[in-house]
Backbone as CSV, one residue per row, in Angstrom:
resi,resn,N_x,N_y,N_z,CA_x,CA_y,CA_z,C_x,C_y,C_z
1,UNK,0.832,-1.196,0.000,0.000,0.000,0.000,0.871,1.252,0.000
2,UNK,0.277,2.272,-0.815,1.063,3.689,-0.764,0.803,4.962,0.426
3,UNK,1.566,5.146,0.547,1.607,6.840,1.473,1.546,7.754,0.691
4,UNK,1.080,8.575,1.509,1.384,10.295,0.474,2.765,10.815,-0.185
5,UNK,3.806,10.243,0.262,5.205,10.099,-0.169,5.277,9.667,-1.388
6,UNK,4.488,8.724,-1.596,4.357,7.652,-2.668,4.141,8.859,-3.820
7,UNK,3.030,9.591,-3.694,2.594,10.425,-4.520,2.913,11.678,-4.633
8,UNK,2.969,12.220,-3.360,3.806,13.770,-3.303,4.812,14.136,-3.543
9,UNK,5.504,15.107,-4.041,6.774,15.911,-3.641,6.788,16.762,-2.146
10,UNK,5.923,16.849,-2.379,5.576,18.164,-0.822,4.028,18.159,-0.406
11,UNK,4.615,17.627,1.199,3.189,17.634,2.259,3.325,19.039,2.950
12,UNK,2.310,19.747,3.189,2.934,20.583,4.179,1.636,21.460,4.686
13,UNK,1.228,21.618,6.093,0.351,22.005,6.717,0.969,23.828,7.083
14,UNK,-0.345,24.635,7.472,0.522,25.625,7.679,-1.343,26.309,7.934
15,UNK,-1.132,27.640,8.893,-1.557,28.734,9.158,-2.499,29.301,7.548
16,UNK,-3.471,29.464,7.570,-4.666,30.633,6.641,-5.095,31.948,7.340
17,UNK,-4.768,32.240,8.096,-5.387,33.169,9.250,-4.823,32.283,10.609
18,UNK,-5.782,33.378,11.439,-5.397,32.580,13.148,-6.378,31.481,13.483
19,UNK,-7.155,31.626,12.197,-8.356,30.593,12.846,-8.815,29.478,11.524
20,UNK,-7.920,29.139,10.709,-8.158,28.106,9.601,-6.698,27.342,9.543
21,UNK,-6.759,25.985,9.173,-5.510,25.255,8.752,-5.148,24.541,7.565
22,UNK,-4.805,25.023,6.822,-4.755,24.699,5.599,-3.549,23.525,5.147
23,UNK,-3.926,22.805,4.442,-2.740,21.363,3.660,-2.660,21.673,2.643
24,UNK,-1.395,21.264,1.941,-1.427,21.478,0.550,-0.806,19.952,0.704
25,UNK,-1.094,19.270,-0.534,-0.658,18.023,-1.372,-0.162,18.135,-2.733
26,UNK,1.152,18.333,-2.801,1.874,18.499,-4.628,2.372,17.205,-4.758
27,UNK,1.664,16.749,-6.039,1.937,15.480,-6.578,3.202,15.905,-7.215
28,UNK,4.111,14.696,-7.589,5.429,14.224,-8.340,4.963,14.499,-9.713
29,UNK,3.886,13.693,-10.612,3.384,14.003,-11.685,2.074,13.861,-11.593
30,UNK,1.810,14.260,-13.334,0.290,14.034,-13.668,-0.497,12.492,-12.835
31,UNK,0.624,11.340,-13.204,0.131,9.908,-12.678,-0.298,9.822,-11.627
32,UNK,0.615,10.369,-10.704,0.531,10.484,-9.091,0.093,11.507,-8.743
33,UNK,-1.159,12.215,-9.656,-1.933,13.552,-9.036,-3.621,12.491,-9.517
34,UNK,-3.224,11.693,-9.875,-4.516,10.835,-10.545,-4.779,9.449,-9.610
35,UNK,-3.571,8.991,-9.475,-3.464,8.067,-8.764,-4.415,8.539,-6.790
36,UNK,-3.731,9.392,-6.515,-4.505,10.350,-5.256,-5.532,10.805,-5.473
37,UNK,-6.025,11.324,-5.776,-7.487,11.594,-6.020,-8.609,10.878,-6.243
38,UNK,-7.971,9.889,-7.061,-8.952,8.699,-7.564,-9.185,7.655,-6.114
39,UNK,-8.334,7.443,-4.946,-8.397,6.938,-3.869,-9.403,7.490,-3.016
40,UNK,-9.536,8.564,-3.175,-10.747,9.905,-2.345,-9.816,10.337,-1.077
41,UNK,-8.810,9.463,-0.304,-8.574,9.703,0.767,-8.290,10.857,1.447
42,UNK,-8.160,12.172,0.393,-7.619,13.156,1.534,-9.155,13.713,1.120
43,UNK,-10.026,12.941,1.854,-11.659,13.104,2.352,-12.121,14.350,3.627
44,UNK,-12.861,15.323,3.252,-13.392,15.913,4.828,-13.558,14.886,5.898
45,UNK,-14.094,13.700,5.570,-14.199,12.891,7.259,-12.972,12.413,7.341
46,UNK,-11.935,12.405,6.876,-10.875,11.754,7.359,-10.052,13.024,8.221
47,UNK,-9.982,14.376,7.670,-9.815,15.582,8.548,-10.679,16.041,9.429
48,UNK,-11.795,15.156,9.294,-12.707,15.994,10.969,-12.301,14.799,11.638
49,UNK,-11.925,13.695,11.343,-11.958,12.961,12.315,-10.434,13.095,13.082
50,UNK,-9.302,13.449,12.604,-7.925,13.943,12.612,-7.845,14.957,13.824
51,UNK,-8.521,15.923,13.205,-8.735,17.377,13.712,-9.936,17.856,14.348
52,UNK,-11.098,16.838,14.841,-11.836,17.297,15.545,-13.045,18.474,15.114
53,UNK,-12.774,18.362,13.631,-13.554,19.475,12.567,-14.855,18.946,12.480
54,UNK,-16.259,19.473,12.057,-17.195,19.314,11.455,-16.939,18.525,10.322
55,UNK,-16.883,17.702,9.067,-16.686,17.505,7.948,-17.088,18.210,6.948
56,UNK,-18.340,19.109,7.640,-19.592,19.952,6.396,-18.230,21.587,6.490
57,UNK,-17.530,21.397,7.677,-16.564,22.362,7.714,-15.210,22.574,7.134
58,UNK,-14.677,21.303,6.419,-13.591,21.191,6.068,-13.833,21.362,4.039
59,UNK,-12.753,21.512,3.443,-12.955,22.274,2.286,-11.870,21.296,1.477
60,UNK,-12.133,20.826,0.649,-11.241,19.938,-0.184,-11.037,20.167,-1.694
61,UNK,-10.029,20.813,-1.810,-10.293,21.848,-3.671,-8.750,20.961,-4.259
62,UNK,-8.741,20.146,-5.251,-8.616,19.949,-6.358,-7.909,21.070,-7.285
63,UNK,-6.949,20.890,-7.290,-5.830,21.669,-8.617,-5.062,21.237,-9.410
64,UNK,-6.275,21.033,-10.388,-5.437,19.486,-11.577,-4.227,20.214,-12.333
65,UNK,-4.180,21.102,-12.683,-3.603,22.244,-13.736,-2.299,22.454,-12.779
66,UNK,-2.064,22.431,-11.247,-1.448,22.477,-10.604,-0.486,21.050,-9.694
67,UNK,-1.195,19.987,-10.342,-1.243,19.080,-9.467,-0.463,18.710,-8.176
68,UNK,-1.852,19.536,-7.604,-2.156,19.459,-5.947,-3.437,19.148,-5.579
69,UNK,-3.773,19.324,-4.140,-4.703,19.603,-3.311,-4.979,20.213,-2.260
70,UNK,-5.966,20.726,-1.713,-6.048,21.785,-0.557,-6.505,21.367,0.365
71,UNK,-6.821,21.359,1.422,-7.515,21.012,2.435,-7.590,22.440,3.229
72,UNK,-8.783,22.814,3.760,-9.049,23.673,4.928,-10.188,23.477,5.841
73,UNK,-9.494,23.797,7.109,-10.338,23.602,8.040,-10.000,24.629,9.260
74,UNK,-10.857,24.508,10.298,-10.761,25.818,11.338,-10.001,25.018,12.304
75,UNK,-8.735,25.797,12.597,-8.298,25.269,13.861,-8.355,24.879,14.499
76,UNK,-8.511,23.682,15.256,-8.697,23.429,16.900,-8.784,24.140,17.467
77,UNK,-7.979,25.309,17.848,-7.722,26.617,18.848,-7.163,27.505,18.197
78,UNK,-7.388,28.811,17.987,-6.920,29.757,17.551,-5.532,30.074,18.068
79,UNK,-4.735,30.628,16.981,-3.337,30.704,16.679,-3.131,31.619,17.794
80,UNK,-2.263,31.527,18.757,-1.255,31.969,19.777,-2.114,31.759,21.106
81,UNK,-3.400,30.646,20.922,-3.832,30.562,22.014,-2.786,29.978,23.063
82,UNK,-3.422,30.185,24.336,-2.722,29.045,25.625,-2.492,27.825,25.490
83,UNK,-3.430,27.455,24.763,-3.660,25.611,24.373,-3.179,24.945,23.156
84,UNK,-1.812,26.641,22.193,-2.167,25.976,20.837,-0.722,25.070,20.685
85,UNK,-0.363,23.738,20.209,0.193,23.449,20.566,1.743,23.649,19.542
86,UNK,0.852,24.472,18.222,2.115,24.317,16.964,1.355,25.821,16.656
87,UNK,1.474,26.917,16.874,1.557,28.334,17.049,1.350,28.676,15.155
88,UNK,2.274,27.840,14.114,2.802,28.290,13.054,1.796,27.182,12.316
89,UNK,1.042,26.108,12.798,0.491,24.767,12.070,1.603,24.345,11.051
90,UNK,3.241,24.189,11.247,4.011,23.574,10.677,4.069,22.372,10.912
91,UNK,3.582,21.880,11.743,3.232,20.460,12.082,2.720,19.712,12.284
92,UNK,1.459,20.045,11.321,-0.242,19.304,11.761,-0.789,18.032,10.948
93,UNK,0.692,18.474,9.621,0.689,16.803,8.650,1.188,15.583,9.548
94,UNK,1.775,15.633,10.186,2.603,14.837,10.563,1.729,13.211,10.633
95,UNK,0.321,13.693,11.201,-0.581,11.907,11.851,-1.165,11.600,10.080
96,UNK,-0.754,12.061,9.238,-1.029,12.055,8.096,-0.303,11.191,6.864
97,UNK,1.317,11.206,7.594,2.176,10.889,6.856,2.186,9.340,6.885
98,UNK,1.915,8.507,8.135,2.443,7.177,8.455,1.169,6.464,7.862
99,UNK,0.144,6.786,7.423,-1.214,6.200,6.745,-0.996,5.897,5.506
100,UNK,-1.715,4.465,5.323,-1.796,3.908,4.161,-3.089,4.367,3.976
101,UNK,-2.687,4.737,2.207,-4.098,4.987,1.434,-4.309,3.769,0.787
102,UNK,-5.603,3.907,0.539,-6.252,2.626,0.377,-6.157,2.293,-1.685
């Protein structure tokens, strides 16, 4: 079974504001921007269930012309809270990486 490695050049989570968290997914090529997508896995319920999100809340946009993908969703806790635990969301791919897609 493949990882996102398999298919990506670059995973990388990061800050939209203080209160959204955005993923990007850049495929290697066209194959492996087809190959991912066609799996469904980087699904809203697989990020609400991750992140504790709504699913009707999370945003999943498709950039064939680019081949990537987006993911957004609202923070757990807003950026520089008391509770936040990655301030910059440089590190929110991480429970993302060790999963087999199906």
């Amino acid at each position: 079974m493949a990882t996102l490695l398999d298919h990506c050049s670059l995973v990388r989570s990061k800050n939209a504001g203080p209160f959204t968290l955005t993923f990007d997914f850049m495929c290697h090529d066209q194959a492996s921007y087809d190959a991912l997508t066609a799996t469904g896995f980087l699904s809203p319920a697989l990020f609400a269930s991750l992140y504790g999100a709504a699913p009707e809340d999370v945003t999943v946009v498709a950039h064939p012309l680019a081949l990537a993908v987006k993911v957004s969703l609202p923070r757990p806790v807003t950026q520089g809270d008391l509770h936040d635990p990655d301030c910059y969301a440089g590190q929110q791919y991480a429970p993302l990486m060790d999963m087999r897609l199906p």
